[in-house]
C-alpha positions in Angstrom: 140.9 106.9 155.1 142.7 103.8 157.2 144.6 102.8 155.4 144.8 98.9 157.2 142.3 97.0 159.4 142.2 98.7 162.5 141.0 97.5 166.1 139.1 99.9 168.5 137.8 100.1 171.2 134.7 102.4 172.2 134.2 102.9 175.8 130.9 104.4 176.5 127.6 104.2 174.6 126.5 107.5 175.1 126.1 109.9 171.5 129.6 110.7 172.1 130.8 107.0 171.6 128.0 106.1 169.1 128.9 108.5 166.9 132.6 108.0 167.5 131.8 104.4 166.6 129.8 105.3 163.3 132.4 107.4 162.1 135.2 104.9 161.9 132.7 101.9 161.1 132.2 104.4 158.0 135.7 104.4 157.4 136.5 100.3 157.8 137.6 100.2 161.1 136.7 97.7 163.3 134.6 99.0 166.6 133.7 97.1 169.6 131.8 99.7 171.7 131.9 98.5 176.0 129.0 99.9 178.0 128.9 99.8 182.0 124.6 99.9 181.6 122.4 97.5 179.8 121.2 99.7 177.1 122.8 102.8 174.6 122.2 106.2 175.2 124.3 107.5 178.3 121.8 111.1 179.2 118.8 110.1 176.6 117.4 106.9 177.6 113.2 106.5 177.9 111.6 104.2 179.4 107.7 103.6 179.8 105.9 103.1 183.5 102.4 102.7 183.6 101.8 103.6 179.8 103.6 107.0 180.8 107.2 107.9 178.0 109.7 109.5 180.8 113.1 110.4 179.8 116.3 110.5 181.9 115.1 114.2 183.3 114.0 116.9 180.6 115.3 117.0 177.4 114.7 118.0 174.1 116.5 117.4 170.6 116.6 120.5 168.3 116.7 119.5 164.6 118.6 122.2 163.7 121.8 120.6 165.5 124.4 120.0 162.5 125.5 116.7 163.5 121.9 115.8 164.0 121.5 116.7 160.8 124.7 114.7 159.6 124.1 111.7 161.5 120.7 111.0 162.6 117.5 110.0 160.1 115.5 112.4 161.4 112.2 112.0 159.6 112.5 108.2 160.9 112.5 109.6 164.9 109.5 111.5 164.1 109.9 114.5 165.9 107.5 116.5 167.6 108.2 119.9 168.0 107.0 122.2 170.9 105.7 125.8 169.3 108.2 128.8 169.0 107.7 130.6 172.5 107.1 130.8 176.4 104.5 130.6 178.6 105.0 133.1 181.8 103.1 132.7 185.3 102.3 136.1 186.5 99.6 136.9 189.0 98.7 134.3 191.0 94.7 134.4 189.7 95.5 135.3 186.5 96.1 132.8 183.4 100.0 132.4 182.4 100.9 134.9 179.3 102.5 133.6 176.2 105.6 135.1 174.5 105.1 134.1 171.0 108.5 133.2 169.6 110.4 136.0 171.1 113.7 135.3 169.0 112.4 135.5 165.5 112.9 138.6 164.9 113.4 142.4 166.2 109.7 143.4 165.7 108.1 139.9 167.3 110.6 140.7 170.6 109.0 144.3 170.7 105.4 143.1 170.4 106.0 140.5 172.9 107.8 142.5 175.4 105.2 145.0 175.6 102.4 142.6 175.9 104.4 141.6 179.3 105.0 144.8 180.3 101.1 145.4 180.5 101.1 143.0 182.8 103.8 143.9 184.7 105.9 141.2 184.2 108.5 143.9 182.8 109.1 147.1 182.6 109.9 149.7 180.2 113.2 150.0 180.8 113.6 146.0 180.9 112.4 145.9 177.9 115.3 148.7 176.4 117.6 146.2 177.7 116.2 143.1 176.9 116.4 144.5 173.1 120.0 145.9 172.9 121.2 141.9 174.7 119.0 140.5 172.1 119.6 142.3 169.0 122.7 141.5 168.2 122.4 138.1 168.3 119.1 137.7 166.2 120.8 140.1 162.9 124.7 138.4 163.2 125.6 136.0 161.1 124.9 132.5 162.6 128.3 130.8 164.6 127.5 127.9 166.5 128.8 126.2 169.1 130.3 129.8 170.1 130.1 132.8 168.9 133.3 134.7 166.8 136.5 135.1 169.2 135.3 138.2 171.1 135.2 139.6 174.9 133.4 137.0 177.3 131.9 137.5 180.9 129.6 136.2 182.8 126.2 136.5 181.9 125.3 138.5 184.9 127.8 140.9 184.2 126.2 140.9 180.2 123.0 141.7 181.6 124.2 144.2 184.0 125.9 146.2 181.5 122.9 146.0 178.8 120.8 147.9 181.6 118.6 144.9 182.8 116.4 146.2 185.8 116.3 143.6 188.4 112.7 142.3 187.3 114.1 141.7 183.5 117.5 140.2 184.5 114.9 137.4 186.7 113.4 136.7 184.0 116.3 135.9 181.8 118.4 133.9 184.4 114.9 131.6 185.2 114.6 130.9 181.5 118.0 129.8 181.0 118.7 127.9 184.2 116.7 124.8 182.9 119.0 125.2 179.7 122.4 125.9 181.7 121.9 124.3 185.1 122.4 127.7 187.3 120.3 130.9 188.1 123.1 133.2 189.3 124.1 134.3 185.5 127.8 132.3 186.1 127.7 131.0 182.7 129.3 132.5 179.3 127.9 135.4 178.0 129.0 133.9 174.9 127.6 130.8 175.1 124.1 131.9 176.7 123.6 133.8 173.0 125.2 130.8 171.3 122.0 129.0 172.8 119.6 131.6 172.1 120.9 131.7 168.1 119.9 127.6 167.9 116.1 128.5 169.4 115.9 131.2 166.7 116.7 128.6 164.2 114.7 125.4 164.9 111.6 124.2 167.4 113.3 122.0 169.8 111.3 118.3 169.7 110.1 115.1 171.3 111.1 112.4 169.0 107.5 110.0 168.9 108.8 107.2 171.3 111.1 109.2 173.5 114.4 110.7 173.6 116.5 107.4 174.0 115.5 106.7 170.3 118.1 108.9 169.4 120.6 107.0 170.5 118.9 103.5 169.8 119.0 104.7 165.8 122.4 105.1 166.1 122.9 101.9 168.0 121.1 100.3 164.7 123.1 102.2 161.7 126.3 101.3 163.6 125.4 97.3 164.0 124.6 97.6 160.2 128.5 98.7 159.7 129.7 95.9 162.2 130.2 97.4 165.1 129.9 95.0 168.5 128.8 96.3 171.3 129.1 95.0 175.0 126.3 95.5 177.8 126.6 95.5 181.5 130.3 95.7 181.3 132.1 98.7 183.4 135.9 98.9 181.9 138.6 98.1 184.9 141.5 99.6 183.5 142.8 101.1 180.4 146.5 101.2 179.7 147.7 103.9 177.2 150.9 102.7 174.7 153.0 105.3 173.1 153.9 102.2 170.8 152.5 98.9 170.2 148.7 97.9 171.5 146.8 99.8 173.9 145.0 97.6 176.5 141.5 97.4 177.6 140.4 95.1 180.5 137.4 94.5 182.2 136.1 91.1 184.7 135.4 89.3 181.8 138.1 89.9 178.7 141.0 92.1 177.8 140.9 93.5 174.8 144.8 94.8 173.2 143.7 97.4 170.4 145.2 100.0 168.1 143.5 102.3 169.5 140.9 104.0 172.6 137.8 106.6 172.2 137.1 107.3 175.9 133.6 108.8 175.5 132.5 108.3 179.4 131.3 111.5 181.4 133.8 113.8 183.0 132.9 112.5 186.2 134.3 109.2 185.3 137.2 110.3 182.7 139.3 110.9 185.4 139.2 107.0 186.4 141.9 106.6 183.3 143.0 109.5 182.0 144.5 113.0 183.7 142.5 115.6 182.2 141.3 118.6 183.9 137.7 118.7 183.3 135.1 121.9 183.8 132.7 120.7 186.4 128.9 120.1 185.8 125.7 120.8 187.0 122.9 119.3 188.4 119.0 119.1 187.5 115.6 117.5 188.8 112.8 116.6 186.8 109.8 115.4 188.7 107.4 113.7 186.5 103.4 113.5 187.3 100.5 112.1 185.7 96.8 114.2 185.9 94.0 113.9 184.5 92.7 117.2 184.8 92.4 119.7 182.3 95.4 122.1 181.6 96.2 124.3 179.0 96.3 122.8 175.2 99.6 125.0 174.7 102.8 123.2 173.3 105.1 125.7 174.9 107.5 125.4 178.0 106.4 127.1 180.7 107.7 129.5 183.4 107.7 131.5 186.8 110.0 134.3 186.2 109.3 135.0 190.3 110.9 131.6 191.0 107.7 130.9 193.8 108.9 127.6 194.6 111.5 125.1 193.1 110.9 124.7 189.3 112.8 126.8 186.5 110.7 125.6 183.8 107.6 122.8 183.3 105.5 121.5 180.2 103.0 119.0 179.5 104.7 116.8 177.7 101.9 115.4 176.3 100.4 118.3 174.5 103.6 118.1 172.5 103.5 114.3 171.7 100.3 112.6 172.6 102.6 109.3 172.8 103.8 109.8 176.0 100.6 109.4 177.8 97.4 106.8 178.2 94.8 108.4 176.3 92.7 110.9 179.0 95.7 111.3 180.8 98.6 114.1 180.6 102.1 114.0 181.7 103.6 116.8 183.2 107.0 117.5 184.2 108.7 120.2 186.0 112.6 120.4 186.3 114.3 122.3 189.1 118.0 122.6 189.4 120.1 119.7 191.9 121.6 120.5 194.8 123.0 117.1 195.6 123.1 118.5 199.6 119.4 119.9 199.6 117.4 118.5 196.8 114.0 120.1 195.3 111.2 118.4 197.5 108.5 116.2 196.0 106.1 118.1 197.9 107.6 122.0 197.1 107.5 121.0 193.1 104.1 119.2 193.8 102.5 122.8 195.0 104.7 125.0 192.2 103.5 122.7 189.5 99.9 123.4 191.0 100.4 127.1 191.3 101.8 127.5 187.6 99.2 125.1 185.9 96.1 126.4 187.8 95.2 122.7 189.0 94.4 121.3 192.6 97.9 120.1 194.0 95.8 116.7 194.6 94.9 116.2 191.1 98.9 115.3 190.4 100.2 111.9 191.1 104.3 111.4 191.1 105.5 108.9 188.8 108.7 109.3 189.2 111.5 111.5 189.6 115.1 111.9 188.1 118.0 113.6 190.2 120.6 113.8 187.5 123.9 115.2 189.7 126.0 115.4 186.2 123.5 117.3 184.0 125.3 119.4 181.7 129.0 120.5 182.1 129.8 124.1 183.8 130.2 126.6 180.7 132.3 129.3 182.7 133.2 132.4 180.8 136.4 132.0 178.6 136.0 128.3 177.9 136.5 126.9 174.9 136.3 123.2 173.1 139.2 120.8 173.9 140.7 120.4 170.6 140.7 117.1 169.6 143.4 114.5 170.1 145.2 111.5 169.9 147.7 110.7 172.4 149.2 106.9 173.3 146.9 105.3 171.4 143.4 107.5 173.5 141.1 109.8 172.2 138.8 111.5 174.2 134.9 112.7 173.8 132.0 113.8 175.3 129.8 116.8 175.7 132.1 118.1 178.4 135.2 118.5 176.0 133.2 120.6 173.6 129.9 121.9 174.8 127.0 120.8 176.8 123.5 120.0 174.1 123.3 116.9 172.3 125.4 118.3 169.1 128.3 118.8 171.1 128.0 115.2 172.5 128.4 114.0 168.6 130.4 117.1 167.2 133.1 115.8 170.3 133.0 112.1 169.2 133.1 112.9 165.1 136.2 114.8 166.4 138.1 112.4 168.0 137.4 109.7 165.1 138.9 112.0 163.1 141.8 112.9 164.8 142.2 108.8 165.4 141.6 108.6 161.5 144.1 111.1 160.6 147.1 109.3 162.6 146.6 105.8 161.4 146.0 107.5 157.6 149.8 108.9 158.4 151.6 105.3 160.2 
């Protein structure tokens, strides 16, 4: 507990900030939260063209995320969840296959695996390998955001050494590029089952009016405990204090403070504090609007074969029918950024075609979202920055801890705490 009125200041209104904020508005302090945009919600922000829901590129919230769980009303958001499982493009003239919720259990992996491998989409010995990379994870004990201490590599090197063939190991790395931002296998081994343990546990969702409600709901519970927040206002300069106030100044006021929660992205930390950060990467999600029929599935979609830009595509609006004009659908299909040679519009135009079984014609752009700072690199060995509080800063953010919305809020809960437990002992 504070034990006196403190004075800080949040910069950044991203779920790293907001819950920052929350947790010492809980505990009495008082919070003044500076954002450089007009609106909360840094990542997740929505907003509606043409009676179409697009958020900022393709995201879901899982409600199994523990500081969701702790900090968001989650029967208020109401979610929508897509359906345990995948849908798979094979054959060009053939309709996709669906993998019904491959990471329940041991006997629902073997069923589904051998469905593909009828239609060879895998073979035989994929599927051997598929099941000794898998099995471990779906009968250990649950350890999120990484698993126990152990041995990490690169997932590439995981799935070489669990005897993927080359058509199995394809498959894997297209599924989780759209969850890790890369489709060379780069990423920790660790962390790539750490991600499969939290689909196993909960149907990712849509909340009903978009994903930036998240972070509005949080924007309302902390107003309720006084905290101020400031719009359009980028921060000019921040100057740490080993003693004595630490200063905050932007065109407009300076604010002198007890104390700093600098919850901006990595690619902007750096601006005011030395850190060294891990590095991010990139997606595209083009959004279209159609009104032809598609598939009623609620399921993500994907072309293990990688025929054209896209690593994974749904219609959004089978999921949540608010996100499109009645007789309409929304579709989107992410592939990942390469800020020096993009995705075209008219590559994901004829993938989206070829993996929904529509006339390319029948899809009309609304809009597209190049998001160069996606998700932070995950690179094997890395672990959470512990939290700190040094010269009056704390720092937070999905990059310091890991890259899904829970580690956004698990990283600003953190550094609260760690701000909490210093003015608890002055």
């Amino acid at each position: 507990m504070a034990t006196a009125i403190r004075e800080v200041v949040v910069i950044g209104a991203g779920l790293a900030g907001l819950t920052a904020a929350l947790r010492l508005a809980g505990e009495g302090v008082q919070v003044t939260v500076i954002e450089r945009e007009d609106e909360v919600g840094g990542r997740q922000r929505s907003r509606v063209i043409d009676g179409f829901t697009l958020d900022r590129g393709f995201q879901l919230l899982n409600p199994g995320y523990p500081e969701a769980q702790r900090f968001l009303d989650l029967p208020a958001l109401d979610l929508h969840p897509f359906d345990p499982g995948l849908l798979v493009k094979g054959m060009p003239e053939e309709p996709m296959s669906k993998l019904v919720n491959p990471f329940h259990n041991i006997r629902t992996l073997k069923n589904t695996l051998s469905g593909l491998a009828q239609q060879d989409l895998v073979t035989a010995s994929g599927i051997a390998a598929v099941i000794k990379w898998l099995a471990p994870i779906l009968t250990e004990k649950r350890d999120y955001p990484f698993p126990a201490r152990r041995e990490d590599i690169a997932l590439d090197e995981a799935l070489e050494r669990a005897g993927f063939d080359q058509i199995a190991k394809d498959m894997m790395l297209v599924f989780f590029a759209g969850v890790l931002g890369e489709s060379r296998g780069e990423t920790s081994n660790n962390y790539a089952r750490a991600m499969v343990k939290l689909f196993a546990a909960a149907a990712p969702a849509l909340p009903g009016l978009g994903m930036g409600s998240i972070g509005k709901q949080l924007e309302h519970t902390a107003r309720k405990l006084g905290v101020k927040f400031v719009f359009n206002t980028p921060v000019e300069s921040l100057a740490p204090a080993e003693t004595g106030p630490v200063t905050v100044r932007t065109a407009a006021e300076t604010y002198q403070v007890d104390a700093v929660v600098l919850a901006t992205g990595q690619e902007d930390v750096t601006d005011f504090w030395e850190v060294k950060t891990p590095g991010t990467r990139g997606l595209t999600t083009f959004w279209y609007a159609t009104s032809e029929e598609l598939p009623r599935e609620k399921l993500l979609a994907m072309d293990p074969h990688l025929r054209g830009p896209l690593v994974n595509s749904a219609v959004m609006s089978n999921v949540n029918p608010l996100y499109a004009p009645v007789g309409m659908s929304l579709v989107q299909g992410s592939a990942l950024f390469d800020g020096q040679h993009p995705a075209g519009e008219e590559e994901a135009r004829k993938h989206l075609a070829f993996i929904w079984g529509v006339p390319k014609s029948s899809l009309e752009l609304i809009a597209r979202d190049d998001i160069a700072h996606a998700l932070p690199t995950q690179l094997p060995g890395r672990e959470p920055i512990e939290p700190f509080f040094h010269h009056g800063v704390a720092l937070a953010g999905d990059w310091t801890h890991s890259g899904t919305i829970n580690g956004a809020m698990v990283s600003g809960r953190l550094a609260a705490e760690a701000m909490l437990s210093r003015f608890g002992s002055q």
